[in-house]
Structures are given as structure tokens and as C-alpha cells.
C-alpha positions, 0 to 999 in steps of 0.5 A: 277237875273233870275226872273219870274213875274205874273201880268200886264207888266206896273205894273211889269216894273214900280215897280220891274226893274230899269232904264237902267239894261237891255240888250235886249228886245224881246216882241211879243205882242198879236194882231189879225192879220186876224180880218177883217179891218172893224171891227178893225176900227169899232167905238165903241159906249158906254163905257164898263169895259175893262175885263183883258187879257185871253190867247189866247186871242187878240181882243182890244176895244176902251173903258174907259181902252183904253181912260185912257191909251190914257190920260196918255200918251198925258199928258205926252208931248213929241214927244210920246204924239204928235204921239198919239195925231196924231193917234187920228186925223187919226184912231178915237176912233178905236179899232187900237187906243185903241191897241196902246194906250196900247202899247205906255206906255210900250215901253215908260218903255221898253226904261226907262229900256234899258241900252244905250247899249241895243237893242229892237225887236218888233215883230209884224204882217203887220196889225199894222207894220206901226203904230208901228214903227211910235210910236218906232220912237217918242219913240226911235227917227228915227236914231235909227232904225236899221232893219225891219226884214222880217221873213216867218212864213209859206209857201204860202197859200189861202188868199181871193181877195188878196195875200198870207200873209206869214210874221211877222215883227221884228222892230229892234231899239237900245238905242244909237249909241253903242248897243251891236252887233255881227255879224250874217252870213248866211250859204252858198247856196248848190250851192255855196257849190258845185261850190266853196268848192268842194275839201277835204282834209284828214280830210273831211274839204272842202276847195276852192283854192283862189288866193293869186296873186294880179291881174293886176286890182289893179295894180303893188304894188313894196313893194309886188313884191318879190320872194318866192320859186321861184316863182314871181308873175307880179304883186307882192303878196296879202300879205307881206313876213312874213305874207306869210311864216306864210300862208305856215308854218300853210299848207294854201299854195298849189302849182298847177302842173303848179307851180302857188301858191293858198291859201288854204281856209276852209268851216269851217272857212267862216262865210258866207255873212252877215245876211240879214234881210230877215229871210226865213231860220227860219221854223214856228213850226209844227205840229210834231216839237219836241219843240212845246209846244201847244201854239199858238203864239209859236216862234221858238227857232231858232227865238230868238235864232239869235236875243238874239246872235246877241244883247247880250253877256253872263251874260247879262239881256234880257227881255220878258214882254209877255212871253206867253210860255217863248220862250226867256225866254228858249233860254236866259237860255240856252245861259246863259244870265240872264233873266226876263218873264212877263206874265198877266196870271196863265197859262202862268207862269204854262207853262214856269215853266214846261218847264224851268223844263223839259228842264233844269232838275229842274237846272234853278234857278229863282223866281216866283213874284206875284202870291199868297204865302198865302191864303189870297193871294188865297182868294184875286186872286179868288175873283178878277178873278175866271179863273186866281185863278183856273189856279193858284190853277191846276199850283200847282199841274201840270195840265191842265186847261180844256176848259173854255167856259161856259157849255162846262167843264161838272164840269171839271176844269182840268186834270192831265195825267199820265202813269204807264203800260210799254211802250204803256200802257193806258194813264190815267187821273185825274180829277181835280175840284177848288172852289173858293167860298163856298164849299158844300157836293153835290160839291164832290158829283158831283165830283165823278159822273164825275170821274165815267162818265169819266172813271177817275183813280182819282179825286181831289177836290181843294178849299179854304175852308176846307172840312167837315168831311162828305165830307171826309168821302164821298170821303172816300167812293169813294175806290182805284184806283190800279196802274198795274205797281206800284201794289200800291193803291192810294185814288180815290177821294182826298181832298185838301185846298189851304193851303195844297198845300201851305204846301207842300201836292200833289196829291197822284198817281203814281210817276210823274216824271217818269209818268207825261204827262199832258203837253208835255214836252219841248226838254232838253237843249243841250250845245255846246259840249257834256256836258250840257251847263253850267246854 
């Protein structure tokens, strides 16, 4: 069930997931939240193509993309049609509008797939808030709001002419009346602790003593009023006899040296007061926190985890349809619910695959939908998008893309980091170059000027033609790199077609699994007990 999906969400949800199979939708869909006001309204004069969604990237133009996803949805009536409409009036053909005429037809397919059990948390930030929950309420109908949950990201900060902005929003709706729920509890304030639950018993439970008497304020109750060793209270007994010969036999009543009886009631046992839905005990991700994966919309596990808890029950499916680094995606495998990732980027799906990996030690079992399985496949993608293919062609082998601004890669597409002194030692790299397009002897020429420039370990060439064997005999040329702690030489520069990698082929350096750092790697999935939660 647990299945991984490369490609646009609105795609992937109108092929591949049926009506009413899932239980609980988390997405946190890009948006640039401090991008000016006047330049997110700003008109946009002309038509231009709509290029596809890079990651990390989240700016939105009102262009002849937005205008059809505009049109789609108007023409399909109903009150969503009527709140667009509405939106067009109000905002113009604003960058505001082409956001939410991206997002209408994706909720419109989130709530197609919900079961009438099913909730949906929509996080977003106070620039489109509003908007969006205007949109929810034509799509999911304004009963069926539930919370707009407040959550403080980051602690107080400089904002300029105005106050500091510190909060995302969750808007919490439900399918229908009979959604899933479980209580969520706050835990207690440390001075409630210390006024109220400072006695331990033997064990070192901290417990309170409350009083078990019914007080003059609710009055005499005749059928509660009854003697118990001895003791008869005024007003008679919070409890019936039995129930309170079952309170002493378990040792929750104690008697005071005046001889005035007490329930005994245990720290560990009081869930707390109910969650409110101001979330201000959930810290961002810092910079040392041992989770943090390098991605710069990363939510805390701790976020998801209280929303995936508090909406689902194990077994169940929950869905992601902007995964990013795979956050839900993570948690929803380790509180062994069923899951479904969606993501428009080779990056993203590299990143979540490390991470299930590293996390769950290869023992999370999903499928990877979409992205090339043959080299026809390869040739289609690196002829649609060269970034999206090259991203692909470096998630086969576990590397990093390199920065991708023009001029900046120095003939650099990736690199693979790796470890193999005793602890301490040198990190080491490999250098990694793709070719989409024709490939030419000056191409392992240069880059085997780079690997020399870089100082590199190794270098690799990845491309979907084959090398000529004058290439091969050139990067034969290149010599060894020799490994000090596996005392083993591996080829320094090294040759390989997509249909290698296909086949199985990898890099050839020293063992990964023990020293592979290229990306950091994801803190293993702990189980309640002292055994690994079950998968």
C-alpha cells in the first residue's frame, strides 16, 4: 500500500487514488510568505509558459497555466466555482489568484479521495490563510471546519513597521460529522506539577490527594450518604459503596492522621486539559536538531506526529501530496499507518528514499511510481526537463546535486561524500558529471580536469549514450584512487550509461554503507518499547 509518486499531484491523484481510500490528508503546499505584498499582487502584463515547479522553489505567476486552472474550475459549477469566480472580482489577475487557482483543483481531488471518515490539515502561512480557508469552506462546507490551529514556529524576531511574525496556520476541516478522533492532552505546567502532585510514593509515582467527599455545594445525595470504616461523610460519597470497596481494594484510598479519607490520584495516569489549538510546545527545527535533514520547509516529526495521532488509528492510509522531504511521510511509517508521498521533483523522492533508509534500515516496504524504469524513460525525462533527469540519473547512485545556477557548477553536477580513515578522518569526495544530450571525448576530458582541480578521490561520468572506447581508454588513464583504511584501489575516473545503472552497475569506492555521508542521515525509528516498532 505504502507507495511513493513522482510527478504533478493533480495528475497523480486523478490516475492513481480512488474515491474515498484515504484516511487523513497532511499537505504544506509552497507558498513565499515574506515576498512583498505589492509584488504578490503586482498585474502581470503578457502571457508567459508556466515553467514546471523547481524545489525550493515557491513564487506563482498569473500566466496562461494559472488562467487554464482558472478555467477549469469555474466551468465546473458549484459553490468552488462561485468562490474562484469571487476571487477574480476581488484580487484580479494577481499572482494571489494564480496560487489559488492551483490549489482549488487539488483540494477539490483531496476531498474526492477522503473517506467520510477522513480529516484534512492544511498548513499554510497568514499571507494566504484567509483565502484558503474561504476556498475549504466551499469545498468541504463551513460545518465542517473544525480548528484553525495556531503553531509557533520560531521565537520573536525583527520585522520591519510591524510585529513580529512568528506562526503558521493549520486549517483542520473533516469529510462529515463522523471523522476519526482521538483526543490529544497537553501536558501539565511545571507549576501545576509542583503545586499539585508534589507527593511519591515508593515506586517514584507522583501522585495528589482529592477529595472523595462530596462537598456542601452539590447538596446532600441520601442514596450516597453511608458509613465505610467508620467514616460518614455530611454530605455522603462521591461514589456508590461498590464502586468505592473497588477504590480501597486497588490502595487509591488513604486516610489522613485526622481520619478523613482521600482518593489517591497518579501523575501518570491524568492525560492533562485538552489540546488547545494553540500549538506553542512543538520547537522549529534548528540548527543542531538531529532530525534536521537540510531542507528548508522541513516540519518537525513532533508536528505530524500529533496531527497523524490525533486523525488516524493504525492501519490507516494517510496522504501527502507535497511531501518535499517526506516528513508525514516518515512519521506515518513509524506509527505504522499506510502511507502515499507525492512530490513534482527527482530531488525530493531521492531525499524521502534516503531517509526511509536510513531510518528504518532498508525494512520499509513501498513502490516508487513514475519516474523512469528504462532508458527510453530516461531519454523522455531528460528531454522534458534536464534538471529533473540529472536529479534522477545522481538518486541512482545516492549523490547530491550541486548547485544549479547557471555558471555557478564549474562542470559539477554532484557529488557523493564518503568516509574511510578511522574516525576523524578526511571526508572525501566524489565528483559526479550527467549528459543528457550527445556525449563527446572532451566531456571526460573536462572531467577529469575537474576531479584534479577539486582535489577529488573520484570522479564519475553518467550519460545515456555509450562511451566510445576512447573514452574508456581515457578514463582508464586517469589511474587509482587507494583507499588508507580498505588498502584497496578503486578507478579514479569511472564510466557508466543509464542502462548500467538500470542493470544494477554502482559506483565503485569504498563500502557505503559504512561510509556513505553525502547526505545526512535521518535519526533510526524508535518503537515505543525497547524493541523497533514493528513495520
Amino acid at each position: 500500500m505504502n507507495t511513493l509518486y513522482y510527478g504533478d499531484n493533480l495528475d497523480v491523484l486523478r490516475r492513481y487514488v480512488a474515491d474515498e481510500s484515504v484516511d487523513l490528508v497532511y499537505l504544506d503546499p509552497p507558498f513565499k510568505s515574506n515576498q512583498d505584498y505589492n509584488v504578490l499582487f503586482a498585474e502581470q502584463d503578457g502571457s508567459r509558459s508556466a515553467a514546471q515547479i523547481k524545489a525550493f522553489e515557491d513564487t506563482w505567476r498569473w500566466d496562461q497555466a494559472a488562467a487554464a486552472a482558472y478555467e477549469e474550475v469555474v466551468e465546473g459549477g458549484g459553490r468552488v466555482s462561485q468562490a474562484m469566480q469571487a476571487f477574480r472580482t476581488f484580487l484580479g489577475e494577481s499572482d494571489m489568484l494564480a496560487y489559488l487557482a492551483m490549489m482549488a483543483p487539488r483540494l477539490v481531488e483531496l476531498r474526492r479521495v477522503l473517506k467520510t471518515t477522513g480529516s484534512i490539515y492544511l498548513h499554510c502561512d497568514p499571507t494566504a490563510s484567509h483565502y484558503l480557508k474561504m476556498l475549504m469552506d466551499a469545498i468541504f462546507a463551513p460545518q465542517n471546519f473544525r480548528n484553525e490551529i495556531i503553531w509557533k514556529r520560531t521565537s520573536a524576531h525583527n520585522d520591519a513597521r510591524r510585529f513580529a511574525d512568528v506562526y503558521d496556520c493549520i486549517l483542520y476541516y473533516v469529510r462529515s460529522r463522523v471523522a476519526t478522533w482521538n483526543p490529544q492532552y497537553a501536558a501539565h505546567g511545571e507549576h501545576y506539577l509542583k503545586t499539585h502532585y508534589g507527593r511519591t510514593d515508593k515506586e517514584g509515582r507522583q501522585y495528589r490527594l482529592d477529595n472523595i467527599i462530596r462537598s456542601a455545594s452539590m447538596g446532600p445525595r441520601p442514596n450516597l450518604a453511608y458509613e465505610y470504616k467508620g467514616y460518614k461523610p455530611q454530605w455522603g460519597w462521591r461514589v456508590n459503596l461498590e464502586k468505592l470497596k473497588g477504590i480501597d481494594k486497588a490502595g487509591r484510598l488513604t486516610w489522613s492522621a485526622t481520619g478523613i479519607p482521600y482518593l489517591v490520584r497518579f501523575l501518570d495516569e491524568m492525560p492533562g486539559a485538552a489540546m488547545p489549538s494553540i500549538w506553542d510546545n512543538i520547537p522549529p527545527i534548528n540548527s543542531q536538531a538531529q532530525e534536521r535533514l537540510g531542507y528548508p520547509t522541513q516540519k518537525p516529526e513532533a508536528l505530524l506526529e500529533r496531527v497523524i495521532t490525533a486523525s488516524s488509528n493504525k492501519g490507516d492510509v494517510v496522504l501527502d501530496p507535497f511531501c518535499g522531504c517526506g516528513t508525514a511521510v516518515a512519521v506515518a511509517q513509524r506509527l505504522e499507518r499506510n502511507w502515499i508521498g507525492i512530490d513534482i521533483t527527482h530531488l525530493a523522492i531521492t531525499l524521502i528514499r534516503h531517509r526511509l533508509f536510513t531510518a528504518y534500515g532498508g525494512k520499509a516496504e513501498y513502490d516508487v511510481i513514475g519516474e523512469p524504469v528504462s532508458v527510453p524513460d530516461a531519454e523522455a525525462l531528460a528531454a522534458e526537463d534536464k534538471y529533473q533527469f540529472q536529479w534522477w540519473a545522481l538518486g541512482l547512485v545516492g549523490a547530491r546535486p550541486a548547485e544549479q545556477k547557471k555558471g555557478a557548477d564549474k562542470g559539477i553536477d554532484g557529488r557523493l561524500y564518503f568516509h574511510d580513515e578511522a574516525e576523524g578522518g578526511k571526508t572525501k569526495q566524489i565528483i559526479l558529471s550527467v549528459k543528457g544530450g550527445g556525449l563527446k571525448a572532451q566531456d571526460v576530458r573536462d572531467l577529469r580536469g575537474v576531479i584534479e582541480r577539486e582535489k577529488a578521490e573520484i570522479g564519475v561520468l553518467i550519460s545515456l549514450e555509450e562511451p566510445t572506447k576512447q573514452m574508456r581508454t581515457e578514463a582508464a588513464s586517469a589511474g587509482f584512487y587507494e583507499s588508507p583504511g580498505w588498502q584497496k584501489k578503486y578507478p579514479h575516473l569511472q564510466l557508466f550509461t543509464v542502462a548500467d545503472l538500470l542493470g544494477g552497475k554502482r559506483i565503485d569506492y569504498p563500502p557505503a554503507k559504512q561510509t556513505n555521508v553525502t547526505f545526512k542521515r535521518a535519526p533510526k525509528a524508535k518503537g515505543k518499547g525497547p524493541e523497533q516498532l514493528p513495520l
